[in-house]
C-alpha positions as CSV (number, residue, x, y, z in Angstrom):
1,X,80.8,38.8,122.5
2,X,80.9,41.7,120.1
3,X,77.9,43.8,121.8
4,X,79.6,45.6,125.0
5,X,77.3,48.8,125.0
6,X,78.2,50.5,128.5
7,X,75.9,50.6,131.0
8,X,75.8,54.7,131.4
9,X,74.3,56.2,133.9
10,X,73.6,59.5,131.9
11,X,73.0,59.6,128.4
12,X,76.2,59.1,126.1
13,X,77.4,59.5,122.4
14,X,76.4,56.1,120.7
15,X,80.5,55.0,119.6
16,X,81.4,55.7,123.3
17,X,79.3,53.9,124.8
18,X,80.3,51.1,122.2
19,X,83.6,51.4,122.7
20,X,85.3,48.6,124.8
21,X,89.0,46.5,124.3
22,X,88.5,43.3,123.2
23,X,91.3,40.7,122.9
24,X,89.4,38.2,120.7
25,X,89.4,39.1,117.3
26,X,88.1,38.5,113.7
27,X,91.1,37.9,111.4
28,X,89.6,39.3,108.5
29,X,91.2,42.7,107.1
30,X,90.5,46.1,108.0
31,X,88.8,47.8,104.9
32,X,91.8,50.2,103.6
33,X,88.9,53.1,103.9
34,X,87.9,52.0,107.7
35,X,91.5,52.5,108.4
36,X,92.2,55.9,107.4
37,X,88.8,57.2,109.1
38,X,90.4,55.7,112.5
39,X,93.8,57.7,111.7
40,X,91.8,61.0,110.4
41,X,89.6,60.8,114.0
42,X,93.3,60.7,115.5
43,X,94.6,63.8,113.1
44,X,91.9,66.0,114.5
45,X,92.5,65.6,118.4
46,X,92.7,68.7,120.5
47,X,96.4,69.5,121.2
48,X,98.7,72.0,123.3
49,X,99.4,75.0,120.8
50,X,98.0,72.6,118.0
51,X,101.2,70.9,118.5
52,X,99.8,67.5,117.1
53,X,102.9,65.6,118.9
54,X,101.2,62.0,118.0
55,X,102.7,59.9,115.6
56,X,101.6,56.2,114.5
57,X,103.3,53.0,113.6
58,X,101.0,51.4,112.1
59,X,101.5,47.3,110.7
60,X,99.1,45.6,108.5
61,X,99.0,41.6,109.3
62,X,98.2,41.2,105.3
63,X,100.0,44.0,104.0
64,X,103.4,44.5,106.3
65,X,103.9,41.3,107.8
66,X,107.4,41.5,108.7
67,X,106.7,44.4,110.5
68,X,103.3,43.1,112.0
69,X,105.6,40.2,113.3
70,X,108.6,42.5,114.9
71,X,105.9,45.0,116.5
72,X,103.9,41.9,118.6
73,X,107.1,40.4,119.6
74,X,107.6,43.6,121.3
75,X,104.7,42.8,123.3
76,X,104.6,41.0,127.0
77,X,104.2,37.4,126.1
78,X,100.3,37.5,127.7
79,X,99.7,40.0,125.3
80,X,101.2,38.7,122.3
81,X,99.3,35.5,122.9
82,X,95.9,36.9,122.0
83,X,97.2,40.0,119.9
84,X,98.6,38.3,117.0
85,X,95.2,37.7,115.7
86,X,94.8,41.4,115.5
87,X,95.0,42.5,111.6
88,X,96.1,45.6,112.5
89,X,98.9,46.1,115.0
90,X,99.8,50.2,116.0
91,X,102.1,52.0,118.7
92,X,101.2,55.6,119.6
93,X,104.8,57.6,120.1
94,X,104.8,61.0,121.1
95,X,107.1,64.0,119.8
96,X,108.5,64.8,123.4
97,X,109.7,68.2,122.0
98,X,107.4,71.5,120.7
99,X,108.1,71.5,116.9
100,X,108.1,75.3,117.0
101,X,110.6,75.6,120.0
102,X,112.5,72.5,120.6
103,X,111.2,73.0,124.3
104,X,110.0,70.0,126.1
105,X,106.1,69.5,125.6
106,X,105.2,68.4,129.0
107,X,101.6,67.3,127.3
108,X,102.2,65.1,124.7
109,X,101.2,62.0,126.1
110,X,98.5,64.0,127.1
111,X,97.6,64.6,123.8
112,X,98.6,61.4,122.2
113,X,96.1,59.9,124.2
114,X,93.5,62.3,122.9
115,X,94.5,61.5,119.2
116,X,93.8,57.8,120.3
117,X,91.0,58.4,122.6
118,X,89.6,59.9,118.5
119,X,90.6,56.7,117.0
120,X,88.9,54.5,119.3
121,X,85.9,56.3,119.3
122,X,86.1,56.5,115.5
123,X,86.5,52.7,115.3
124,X,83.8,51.8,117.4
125,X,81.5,54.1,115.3
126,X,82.6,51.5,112.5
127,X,82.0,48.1,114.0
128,X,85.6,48.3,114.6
129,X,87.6,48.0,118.5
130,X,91.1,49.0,119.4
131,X,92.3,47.7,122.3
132,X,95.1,50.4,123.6
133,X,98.2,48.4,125.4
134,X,100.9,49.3,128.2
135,X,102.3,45.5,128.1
136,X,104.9,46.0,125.6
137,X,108.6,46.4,125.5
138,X,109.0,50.3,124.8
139,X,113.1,50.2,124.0
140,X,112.4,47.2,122.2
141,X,110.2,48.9,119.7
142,X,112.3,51.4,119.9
143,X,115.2,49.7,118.6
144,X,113.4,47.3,116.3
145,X,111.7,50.1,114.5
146,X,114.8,52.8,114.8
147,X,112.3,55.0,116.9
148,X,114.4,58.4,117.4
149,X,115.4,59.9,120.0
150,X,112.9,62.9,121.1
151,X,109.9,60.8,120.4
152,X,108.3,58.2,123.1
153,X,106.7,55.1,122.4
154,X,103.2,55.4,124.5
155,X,100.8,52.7,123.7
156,X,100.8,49.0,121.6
157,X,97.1,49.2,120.1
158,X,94.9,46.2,117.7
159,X,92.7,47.1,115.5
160,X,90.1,45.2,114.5
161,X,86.7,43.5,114.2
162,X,85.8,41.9,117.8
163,X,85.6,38.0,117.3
164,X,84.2,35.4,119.9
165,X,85.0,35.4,123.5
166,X,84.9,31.3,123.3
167,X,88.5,31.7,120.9
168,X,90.4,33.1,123.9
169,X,92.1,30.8,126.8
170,X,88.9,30.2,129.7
171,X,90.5,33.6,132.0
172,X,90.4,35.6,129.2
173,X,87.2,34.7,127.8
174,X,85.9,35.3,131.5
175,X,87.0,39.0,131.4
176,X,85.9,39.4,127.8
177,X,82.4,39.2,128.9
178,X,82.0,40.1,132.4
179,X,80.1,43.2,133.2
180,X,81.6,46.7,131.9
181,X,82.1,48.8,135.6
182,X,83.2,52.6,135.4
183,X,83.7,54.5,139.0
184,X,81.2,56.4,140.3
185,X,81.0,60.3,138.8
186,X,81.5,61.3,142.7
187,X,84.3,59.3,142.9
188,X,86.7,60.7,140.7
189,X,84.7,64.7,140.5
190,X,86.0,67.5,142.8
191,X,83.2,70.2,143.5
192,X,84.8,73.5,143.9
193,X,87.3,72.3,145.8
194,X,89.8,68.9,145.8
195,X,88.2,66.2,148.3
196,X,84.8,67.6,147.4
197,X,83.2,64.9,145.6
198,X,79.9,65.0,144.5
199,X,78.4,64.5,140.7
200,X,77.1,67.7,138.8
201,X,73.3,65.6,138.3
């Protein structure tokens, strides 16, 4: 199922309401253009001091293969099982450190996730879905890729064109197409003061 619109209650930019995070995908390549739009939406994220901590390992299944291979085994083994047919492969690492200061930036993942909120938004816009991952093996990437020290690996992301929900195993394909559910606005919204919740509408 490639048509996952959200169900908003109020009215929404188009690509986020089209963004969701498939795990089927089409193998076909990412157009080298489509790409770099999904990195530039990153690029222009808000950030702390216009820090810009985010950084991107990014592995082409065509074009770095080796590398495509070494980033999915760093992912848990569910993951990995449905991932490598992802033709794009990514982990968001964030600068833990201010560039200007060397002082700890206690908002870069913060921020990172911005950059990458951008890039899925940007893909979506493009026919496009990244599916952003916490099930993956950070000091194995870290090691495998000779990550630095002062820089955290955040998220495993694919990239790519959403395939059929009938290619993944029967639980999968179950949550690949049942209904999109958010929280309530009240839920999670504190009027005036923490415990008050309400919704602005």
């Amino acid at each position: 199922m490639t048509d996952r619109i959200a169900p908003a209650d109020h009215p929404i930019e188009h690509a986020l309401a089209a963004r969701w995070s498939p795990r089927s995908y089409d193998e076909r390549p990412i157009p080298t253009a489509a790409l770099a739009q999904c990195l530039e939406a990153a690029r222009w994220a808000a950030s702390c001091v216009n820090d810009q901590p985010w950084n991107y390992l990014v592995t082409r299944k065509a074009e770095e293969p080796e590398a495509h291979a070494k980033l999915l085994a760093c992912l848990s083994p569910n993951n990995q099982g449905w991932a490598v047919r992802a033709p794009v492969l990514m982990l968001s690492v964030a600068r833990t450190d201010f560039a200007s200061s060397g002082k700890p930036n206690r908002h870069a993942g913060h921020d990172v996730g911005q950059a990458s909120a951008n890039l899925a938004a940007q893909a979506a816009a493009l026919g496009l879905q990244a599916h952003q991952m916490a099930g993956f093996d950070a000091a194995a990437a870290r090691a495998a890729f000779a990550i630095p020290e002062g820089y955290e690996p955040m998220a495993a992301i694919t990239l790519g064109y959403p395939g059929p929900a009938a290619a993944l195993p029967e639980a999968l394909a179950a949550r690949e197409t049942a209904p999109r559910t958010r929280k309530p606005i009240a839920e999670f919204t504190h009027l005036g003061a923490w415990g008050n919740g309400g919704s602005p509408a």
